[in-house]
C-alpha positions in Angstrom: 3.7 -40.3 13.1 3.4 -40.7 9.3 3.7 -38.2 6.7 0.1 -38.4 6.6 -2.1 -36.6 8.7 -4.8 -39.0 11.2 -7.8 -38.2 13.7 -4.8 -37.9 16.5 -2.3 -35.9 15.0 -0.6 -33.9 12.1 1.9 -36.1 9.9 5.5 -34.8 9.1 4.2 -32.5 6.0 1.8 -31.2 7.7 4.3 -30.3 11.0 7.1 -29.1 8.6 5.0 -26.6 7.0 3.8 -25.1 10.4 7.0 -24.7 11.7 8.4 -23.6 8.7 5.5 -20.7 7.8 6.2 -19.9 11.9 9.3 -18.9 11.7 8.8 -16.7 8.2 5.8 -15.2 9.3 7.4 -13.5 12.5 10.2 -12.9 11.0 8.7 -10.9 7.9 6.4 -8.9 10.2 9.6 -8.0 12.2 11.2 -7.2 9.2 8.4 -4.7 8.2 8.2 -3.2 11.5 12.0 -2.6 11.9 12.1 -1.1 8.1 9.3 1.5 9.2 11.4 2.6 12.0 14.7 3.1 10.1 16.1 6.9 9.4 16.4 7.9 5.8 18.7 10.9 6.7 21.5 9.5 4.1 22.5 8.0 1.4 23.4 4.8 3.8 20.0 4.9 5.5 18.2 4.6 2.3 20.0 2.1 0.8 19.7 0.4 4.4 16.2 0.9 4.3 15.3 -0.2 0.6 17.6 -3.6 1.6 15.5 -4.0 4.3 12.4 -3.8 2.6 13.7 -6.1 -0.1 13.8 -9.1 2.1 10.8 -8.2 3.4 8.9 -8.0 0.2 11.0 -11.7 -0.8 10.2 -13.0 2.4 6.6 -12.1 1.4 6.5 -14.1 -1.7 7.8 -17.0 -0.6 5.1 -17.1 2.0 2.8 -17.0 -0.5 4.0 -20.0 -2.8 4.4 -22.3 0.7 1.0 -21.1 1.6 -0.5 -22.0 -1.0 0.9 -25.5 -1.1 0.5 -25.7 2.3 -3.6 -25.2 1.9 -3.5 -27.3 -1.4 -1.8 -30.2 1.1 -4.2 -29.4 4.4 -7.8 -29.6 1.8 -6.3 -33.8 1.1 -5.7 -34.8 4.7 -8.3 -35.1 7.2 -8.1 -33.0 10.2 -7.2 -34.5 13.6 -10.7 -34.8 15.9 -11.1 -32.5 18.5 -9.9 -33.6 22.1 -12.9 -31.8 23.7 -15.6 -31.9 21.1 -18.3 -31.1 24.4 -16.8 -27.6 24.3 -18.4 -26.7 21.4 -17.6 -22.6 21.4 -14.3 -23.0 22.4 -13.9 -25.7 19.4 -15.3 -23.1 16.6 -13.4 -20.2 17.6 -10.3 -22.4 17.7 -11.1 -23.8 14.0 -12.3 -20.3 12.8 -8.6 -18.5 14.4 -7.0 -21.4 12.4 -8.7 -20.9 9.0 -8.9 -17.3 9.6 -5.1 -17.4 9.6 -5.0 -19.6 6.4 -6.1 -16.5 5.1 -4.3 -14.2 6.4 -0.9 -16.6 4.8 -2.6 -16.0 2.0 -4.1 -12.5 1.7 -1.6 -10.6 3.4 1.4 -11.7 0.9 -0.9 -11.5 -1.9 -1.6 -8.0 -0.9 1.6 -6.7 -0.5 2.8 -8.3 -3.8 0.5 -6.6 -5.6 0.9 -3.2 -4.2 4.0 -3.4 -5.0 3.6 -4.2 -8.2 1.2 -1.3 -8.8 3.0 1.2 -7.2 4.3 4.0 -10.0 7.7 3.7 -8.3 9.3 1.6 -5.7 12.9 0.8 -5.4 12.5 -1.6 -2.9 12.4 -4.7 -5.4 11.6 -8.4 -5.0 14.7 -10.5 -5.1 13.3 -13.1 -8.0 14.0 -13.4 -11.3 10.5 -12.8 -12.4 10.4 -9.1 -12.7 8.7 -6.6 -10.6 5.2 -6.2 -11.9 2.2 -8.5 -12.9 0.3 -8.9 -16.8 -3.0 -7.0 -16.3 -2.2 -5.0 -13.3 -2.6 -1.5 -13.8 0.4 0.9 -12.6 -1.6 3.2 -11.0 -1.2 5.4 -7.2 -5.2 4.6 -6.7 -5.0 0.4 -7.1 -1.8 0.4 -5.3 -3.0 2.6 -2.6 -6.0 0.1 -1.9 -3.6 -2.3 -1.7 -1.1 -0.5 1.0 -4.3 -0.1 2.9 -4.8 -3.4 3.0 -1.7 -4.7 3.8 -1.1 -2.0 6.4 -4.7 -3.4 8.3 -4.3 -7.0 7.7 -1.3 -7.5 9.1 -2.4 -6.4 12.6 -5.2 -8.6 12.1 -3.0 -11.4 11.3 -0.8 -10.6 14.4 -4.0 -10.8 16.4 -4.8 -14.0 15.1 -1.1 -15.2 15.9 -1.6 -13.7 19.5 -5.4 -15.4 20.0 -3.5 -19.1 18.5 -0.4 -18.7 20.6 -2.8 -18.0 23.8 -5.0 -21.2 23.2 -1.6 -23.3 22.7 -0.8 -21.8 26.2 -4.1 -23.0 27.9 -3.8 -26.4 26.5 -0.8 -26.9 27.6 -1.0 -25.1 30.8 -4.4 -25.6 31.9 -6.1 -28.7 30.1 -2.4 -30.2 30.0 -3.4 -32.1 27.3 -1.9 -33.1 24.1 -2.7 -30.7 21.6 1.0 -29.1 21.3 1.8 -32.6 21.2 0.1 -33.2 17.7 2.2 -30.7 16.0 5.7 -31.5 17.6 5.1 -35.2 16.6 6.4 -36.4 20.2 4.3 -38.5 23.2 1.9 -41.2 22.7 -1.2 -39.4 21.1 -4.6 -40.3 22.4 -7.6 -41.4 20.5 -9.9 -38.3 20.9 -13.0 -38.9 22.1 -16.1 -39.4 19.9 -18.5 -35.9 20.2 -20.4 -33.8 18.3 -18.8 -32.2 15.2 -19.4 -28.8 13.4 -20.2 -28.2 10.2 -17.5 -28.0 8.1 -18.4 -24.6 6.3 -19.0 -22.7 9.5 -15.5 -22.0 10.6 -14.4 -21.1 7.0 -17.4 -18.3 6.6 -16.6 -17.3 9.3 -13.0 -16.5 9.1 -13.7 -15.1 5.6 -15.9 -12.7 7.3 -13.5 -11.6 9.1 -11.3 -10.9 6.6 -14.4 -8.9 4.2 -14.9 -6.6 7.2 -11.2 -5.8 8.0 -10.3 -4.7 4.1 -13.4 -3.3 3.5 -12.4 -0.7 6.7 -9.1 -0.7 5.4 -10.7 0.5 1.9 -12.6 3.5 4.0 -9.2 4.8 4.9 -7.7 5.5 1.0 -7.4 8.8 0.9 -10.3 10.6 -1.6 -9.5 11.4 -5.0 -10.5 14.7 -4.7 -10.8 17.6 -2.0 -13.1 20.5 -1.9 -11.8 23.4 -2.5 -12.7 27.3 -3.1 -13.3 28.8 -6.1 -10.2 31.0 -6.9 -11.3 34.8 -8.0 -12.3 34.4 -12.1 -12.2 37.7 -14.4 -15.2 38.9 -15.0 -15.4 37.9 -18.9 -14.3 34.5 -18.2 -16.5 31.5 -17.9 -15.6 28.8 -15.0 -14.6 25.2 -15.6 -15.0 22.2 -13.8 -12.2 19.3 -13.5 -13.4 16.1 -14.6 -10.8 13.8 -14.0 -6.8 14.3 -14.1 -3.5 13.3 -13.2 -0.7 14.9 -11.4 2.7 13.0 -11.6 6.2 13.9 -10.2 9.4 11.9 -11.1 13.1 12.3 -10.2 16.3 11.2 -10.4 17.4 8.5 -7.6 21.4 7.8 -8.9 20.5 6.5 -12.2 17.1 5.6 -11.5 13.9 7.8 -12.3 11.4 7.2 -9.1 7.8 8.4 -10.6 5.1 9.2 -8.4 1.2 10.7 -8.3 -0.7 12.8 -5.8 -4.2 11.2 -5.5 -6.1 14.4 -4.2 -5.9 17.9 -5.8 -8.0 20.5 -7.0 -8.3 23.3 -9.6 -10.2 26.2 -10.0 -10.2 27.4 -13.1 -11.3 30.4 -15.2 -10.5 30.9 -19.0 -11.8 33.3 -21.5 -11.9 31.9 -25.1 -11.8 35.2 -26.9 -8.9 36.6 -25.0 -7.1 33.2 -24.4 -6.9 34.5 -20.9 -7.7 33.1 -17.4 -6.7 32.1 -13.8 -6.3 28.8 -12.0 -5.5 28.1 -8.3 -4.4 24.0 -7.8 -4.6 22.9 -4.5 -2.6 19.5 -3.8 -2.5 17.4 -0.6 0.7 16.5 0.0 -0.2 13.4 2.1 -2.0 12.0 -1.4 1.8 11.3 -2.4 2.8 7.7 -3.7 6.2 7.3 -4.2 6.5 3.5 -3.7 8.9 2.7 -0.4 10.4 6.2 -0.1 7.0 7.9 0.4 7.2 7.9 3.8 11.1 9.9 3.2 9.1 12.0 0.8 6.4 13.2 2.9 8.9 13.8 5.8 11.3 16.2 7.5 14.3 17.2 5.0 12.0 17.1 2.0 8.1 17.6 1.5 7.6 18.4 5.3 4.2 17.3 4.5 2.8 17.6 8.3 3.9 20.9 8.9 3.0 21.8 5.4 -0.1 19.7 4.7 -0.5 21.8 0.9 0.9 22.9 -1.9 -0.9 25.8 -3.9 -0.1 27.0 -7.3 -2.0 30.1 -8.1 -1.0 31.8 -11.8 -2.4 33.7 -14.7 -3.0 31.9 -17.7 -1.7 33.7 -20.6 -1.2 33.0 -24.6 1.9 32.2 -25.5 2.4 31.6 -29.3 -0.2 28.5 -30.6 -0.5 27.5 -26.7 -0.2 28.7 -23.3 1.4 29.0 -20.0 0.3 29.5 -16.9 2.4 31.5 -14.9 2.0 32.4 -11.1 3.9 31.1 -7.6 4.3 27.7 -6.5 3.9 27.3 -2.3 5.4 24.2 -1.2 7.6 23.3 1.8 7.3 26.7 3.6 8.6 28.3 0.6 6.8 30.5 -2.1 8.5 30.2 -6.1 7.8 31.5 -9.4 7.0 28.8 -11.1 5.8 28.9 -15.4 4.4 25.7 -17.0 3.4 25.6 -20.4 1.0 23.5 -21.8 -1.1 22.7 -24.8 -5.1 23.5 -24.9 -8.1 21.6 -26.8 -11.4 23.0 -26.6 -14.2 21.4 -28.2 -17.7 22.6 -26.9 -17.8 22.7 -23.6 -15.1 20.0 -22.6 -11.4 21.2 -22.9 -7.9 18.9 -22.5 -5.1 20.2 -21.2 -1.4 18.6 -20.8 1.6 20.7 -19.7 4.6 19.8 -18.1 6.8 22.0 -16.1 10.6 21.1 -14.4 11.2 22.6 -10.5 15.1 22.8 -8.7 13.6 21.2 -4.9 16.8 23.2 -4.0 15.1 26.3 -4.3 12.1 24.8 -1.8 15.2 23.7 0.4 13.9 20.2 -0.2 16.7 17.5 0.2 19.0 19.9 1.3 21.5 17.3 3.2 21.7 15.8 -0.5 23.8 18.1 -2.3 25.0 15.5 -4.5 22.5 15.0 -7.3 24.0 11.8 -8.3 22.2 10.9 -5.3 18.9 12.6 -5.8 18.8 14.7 -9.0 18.1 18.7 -8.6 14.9 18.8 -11.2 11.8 17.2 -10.4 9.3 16.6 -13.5 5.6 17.7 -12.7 3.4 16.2 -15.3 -0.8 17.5 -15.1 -3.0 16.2 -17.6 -7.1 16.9 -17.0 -10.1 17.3 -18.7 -12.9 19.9 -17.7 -16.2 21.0 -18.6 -17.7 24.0 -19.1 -19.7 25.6 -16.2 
């Protein structure tokens, strides 16, 4: 066999690349599967665990440049005929698993490159010269939480795919015992196949890209909400209520020399302010599981730090109070079983009935008994930066 392909079988290119991709493929997904399961109990563990997730993200993008010239290769050479073109069902689902998981070579690295690259922080880094985010692609925990949906869903649809592909290979060859396994090892005497009806070329390829639309358009329905509803805190009597428009909530901390930044996606505030007085109260609720850290949010969420499952919230209720040409807002922080005083000052615009707030307040997670087994804060520093930023209107 050539390094073309013919109607009988797949030339050398053609056979290289499959192999090739073969091997990669399985041995990213094991790669991601084996770096989900991994402790992060240590300073070893989570350098273990961001190695890990290195190769897998590298692993990733080289997929993704051989896919690509693998498709650019397969859409110049004609496909070998079908050996049992009568079977005419059994011949589309074969050609729509095979372009189904053309796309899956394609989508799933492209989707976990790009969450990466939008993630606010992620440590786990691509080992390329090329940096680690992309011209035009926002930084931001919403984008790159569409895209860890995606990823998370399209890879068990890709190993379905794999699973459906690697059962027809085992019917042909142990069942029809005929020489379709043969076409991509290159060895035996390949048979003309016979002359039959033929598909139309566009079926199998809708198809497969149908598949692909439904799967990340469920994975999309998971993304956790922006927002939660939540109940309006107790207002003084005087003071008018206001209504959060939109906002952001950011954390970021000290990882040895590194700052790791990260948003919650779904919080709420209640607010009351008087204008006169400069006086007011707000109640924040924030869902803890709305964290994205990059690759340590699952160590974030978990025992030893946020403890988000048996903790699901965090709630900041305080008073807001003048202080000199701005204000503070000062109350108790719950997080992590643990209830803190906690002040944070910020600055306040009011014009009409829209006001824009921006304050920015520094907590010790030692005092919420968060990261305790890291008493080193080379390792992970004591203060965490809150940043909240929002704009409300009138009610």
């Amino acid at each position: 066999m050539g390094i073309r392909n013919t109607s009988r079988g797949y030339g050398r290119v053609a056979r290289g690349f499959h192999w090739l991709m073969a091997v990669l493929i399985l041995a990213a997904i094991g790669l991601g599967l084996y770096a989900t399961s991994l402790p992060a109990a240590s300073d070893g563990d989570i350098a273990r665990l961001f190695g890990v997730f290195s190769i897998h993200k590298t692993l990733g993008v080289t997929l993704l440049a051989l896919a690509l010239l693998r498709l650019g290769w397969s859409l110049t050479q004609p496909r070998p005929a079908p050996l049992h073109p009568e079977r005419r069902a059994e011949t589309l689902l074969a050609a729509t698993v095979h372009w189904a998981m053309y796309g899956g070579m394609i989508l799933m690295p492209l989707s976990g490159l790009l969450r990466h690259a939008s993630a606010p922080g992620d440590f786990a880094r691509i080992l390329w010269p090329f940096g680690q985010r992309l011209p035009g692609l926002p930084v931001d925990q919403t984008v790159s939480a569409a895209f860890s949906a995606m990823h998370r869903t399209g890879w068990i649809l890709l190993a379905l795919l794999i699973a459906l592909h690697m059962a027809g290979v085992a019917k042909h060859r142990l069942i029809d015992r005929d020489a379709t396994l043969a076409r991509m090892t290159g060895r035996g005497d390949l048979p003309e196949p016979p002359v039959g009806p033929r598909l139309p070329g566009f079926v199998a390829p809708l198809l497969a890209l149908a598949i692909w639309s439904a799967a990340f358009t469920f994975a999309l329905t998971r993304v956790p909400e922006a927002t939660a509803p939540m109940p309006t805190a107790p207002a003084p009597v005087s003071a008018a209520e206001w209504q959060v428009e939109e906002g952001t909530l950011r954390l970021s901390v000290l990882q040895g020399a590194s700052p790791v930044s990260g948003t919650f996606a779904a919080w709420t505030a209640a607010i009351a302010y008087d204008e006169p007085s400069r006086t007011g109260h707000v109640e924040v609720s924030i869902r803890l599981d709305s964290l994205s850290l990059g690759a340590i949010t699952k160590t974030a969420l978990g025992p030893g730090f946020l403890m988000a499952e048996a903790h699901p919230r965090a709630i900041f209720e305080a008073d807001i109070l003048p202080e000199g040409a701005d204000h503070v807002a000062r109350g108790t922080l719950q997080l992590a079983g643990a209830e803190v005083p906690l002040t944070l000052p910020f600055t306040l615009t009011i014009t009409g009935d829209t006001a824009t707030m921006t304050g920015q307040t520094v907590l010790d997670r030692r005092d919420f008994g968060i990261g305790a087994g890291y008493a080193d804060e080379g390792t992970v520093g004591f203060g965490v930066t809150v940043d909240v930023a929002l704009t409300a209107k009138r009610q």
